[in-house]
N, C-alpha and C positions, 0 to 999 in steps of 0.2 A: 637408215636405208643406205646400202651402199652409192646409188646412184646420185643421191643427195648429195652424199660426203666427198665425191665425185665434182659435184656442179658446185659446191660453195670451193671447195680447194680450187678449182680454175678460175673461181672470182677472185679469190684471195692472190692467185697468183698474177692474175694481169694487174690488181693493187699494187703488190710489190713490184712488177716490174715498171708501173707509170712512175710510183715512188723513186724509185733505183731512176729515170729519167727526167725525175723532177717535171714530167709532163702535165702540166697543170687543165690543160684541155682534157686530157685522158682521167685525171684525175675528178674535174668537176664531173663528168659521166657517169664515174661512178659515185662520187658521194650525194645521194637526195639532197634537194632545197632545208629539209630540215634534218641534215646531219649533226650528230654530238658527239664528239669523243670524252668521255669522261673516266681520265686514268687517279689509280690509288696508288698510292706511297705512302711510306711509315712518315714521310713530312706532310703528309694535307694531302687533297686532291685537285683535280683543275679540270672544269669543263669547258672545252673551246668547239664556237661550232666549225661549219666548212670555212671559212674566210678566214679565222685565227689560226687554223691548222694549215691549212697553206702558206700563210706567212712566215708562222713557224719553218714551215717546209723550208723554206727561203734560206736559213740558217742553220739547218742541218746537212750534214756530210756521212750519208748511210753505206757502212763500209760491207756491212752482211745482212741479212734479215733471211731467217729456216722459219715457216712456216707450216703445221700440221693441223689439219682439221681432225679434231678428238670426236668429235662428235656433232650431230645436225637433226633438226628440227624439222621437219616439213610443214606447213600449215597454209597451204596452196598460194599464194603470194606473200608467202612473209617464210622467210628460211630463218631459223635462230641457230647459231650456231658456236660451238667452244672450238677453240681454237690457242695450239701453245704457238706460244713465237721464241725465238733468241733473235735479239738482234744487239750490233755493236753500233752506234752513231756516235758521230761527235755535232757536240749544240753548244754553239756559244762559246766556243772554243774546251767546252768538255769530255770527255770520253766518257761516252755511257753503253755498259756490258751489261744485259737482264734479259734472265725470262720471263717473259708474262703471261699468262692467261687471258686469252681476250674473251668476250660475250659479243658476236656481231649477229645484229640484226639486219638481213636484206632483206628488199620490198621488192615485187615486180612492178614496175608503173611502164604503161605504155608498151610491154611487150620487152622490157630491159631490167635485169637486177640493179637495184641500189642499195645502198648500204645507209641506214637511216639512224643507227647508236653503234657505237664501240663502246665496250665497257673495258678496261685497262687493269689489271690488277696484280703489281709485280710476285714472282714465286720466290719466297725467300728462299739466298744460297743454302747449300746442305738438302734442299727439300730431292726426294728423288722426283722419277718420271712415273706416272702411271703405267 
């Protein structure tokens, strides 16, 4: 439903912009008490909940991040949604260029979306767009 894919793209986007401000107030808001991100790579994967991803945050320098919501769920308080990203960060003094494919599930608690999984899973280069 267009409207859907509407109301998760303006979650996703005030995401990236607390991100982009490293605003961590802004950011606890949005991620639920029992947030997970759990990203894939061709080296392993790594599940970290809210607390380790914000520390993370701490040592990353997010130069871009494009955002498009592919598609959404509705299922009256829980939105599932795919979602491609490109983003460029540097972590740890690395430079990392990738698209991913995310899986994010948001919850309504309280009259407010939160985002309760991220699922991560880079697009190998060469692959096109949908």
């Amino acid at each position: 439903m267009v409207d859907d894919e509407k109301l998760v793209a303006d979650l996703e986007a005030e995401w990236r912009d607390a991100l982009f401000a490293k605003d961590e107030a802004r950011l606890r808001a949005i991620l639920h008490p029992r947030f997970q991100l759990v990203g894939v790579r061709a080296s392993g994967f790594v599940a970290v909940d809210a607390d380790g991803w914000l520390t993370a945050l701490k040592d990353m320098d997010v130069a871009n991040l494009d955002v498009k919501v592919s598609e959404c769920v509705d299922l009256g308080d829980t939105l599932v949604a795919t979602v491609e990203a490109c983003w460029t960060v540097r972590y740890l003094g690395q430079l990392i260029e990738e698209r991913v494919l995310l899986t994010d599930v948001w919850v309504k608690v309280e009259g407010r979306w939160q985002v309760v999984r991220r699922h991560s899973s880079a697009i190998p280069v060469g692959v096109g767009k949908r």
